[in-house]
C-alpha positions, 0 to 999 in steps of 0.5 A, spaced: 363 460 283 363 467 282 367 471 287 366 479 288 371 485 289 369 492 290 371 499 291 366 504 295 366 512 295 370 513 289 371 520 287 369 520 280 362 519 276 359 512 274 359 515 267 366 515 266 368 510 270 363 505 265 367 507 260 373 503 262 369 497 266 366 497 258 373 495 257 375 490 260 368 486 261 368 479 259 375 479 258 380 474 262 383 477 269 390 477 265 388 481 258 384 486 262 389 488 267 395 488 260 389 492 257 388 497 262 395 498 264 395 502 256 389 506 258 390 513 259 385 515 264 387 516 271 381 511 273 384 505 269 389 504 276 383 504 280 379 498 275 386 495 276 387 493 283 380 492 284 380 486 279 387 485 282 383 485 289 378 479 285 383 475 283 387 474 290 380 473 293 379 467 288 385 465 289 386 466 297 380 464 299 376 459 293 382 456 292 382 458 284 388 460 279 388 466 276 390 464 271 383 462 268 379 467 271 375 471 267 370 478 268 363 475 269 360 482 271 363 489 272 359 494 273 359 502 277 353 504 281 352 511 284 355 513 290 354 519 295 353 526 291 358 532 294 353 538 292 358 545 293 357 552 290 361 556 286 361 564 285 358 566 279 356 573 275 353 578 279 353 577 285 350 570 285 352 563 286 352 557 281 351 549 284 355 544 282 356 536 283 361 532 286 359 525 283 362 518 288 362 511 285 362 504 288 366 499 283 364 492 282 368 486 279 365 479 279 369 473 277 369 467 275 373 460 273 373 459 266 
């Protein structure tokens, strides 16, 4: 039985956040939050309590030990795009994107 937990409205982009999530794909629940824990970018804290959150959802409410969960499905999709303006050379204004993302984690027993 596949169990899901997610995370909406994140404030970094998808792009960066499938950079981790491509980490910790296919891996058991325990050697995925140890392999985050030694990552660098700020957004593996976030990757880690959504897969500590799919966990608890296992065990909690499927009655499932964590022990032998394993990340079936980690995926980010695009979230709402904050659109700002900044000034720019001569009097003009330059446009940049304020990019949003919506984590999901699925596991599963082994």
């Amino acid at each position: 039985m596949e169990v899901i937990a997610s995370a909406k409205q994140i404030r970094v982009s998808p792009r960066k956040v499938g950079l981790v999530l491509d980490a910790v794909r296919g891996k058991k629940v325990s050697e995925a939050l140890v392999i985050l824990n030694f990552l660098r970018t700020p957004t593996a804290r976030t990757v880690a309590k959504v897969v500590k959150s799919a966990a608890a959802n296992a065990e909690n409410n499927y009655q499932m030990v964590p022990a032998q969960l394993k990340i079936v499905k980690a995926f980010a999709e695009k979230g709402q795009t904050l659109r700002r303006y900044r000034a720019s050379a001569r009097g003009r204004a330059s446009p940049y994107k304020h990019r949003y993302s919506h984590i999901i984690i699925i596991v599963e027993e082994e």
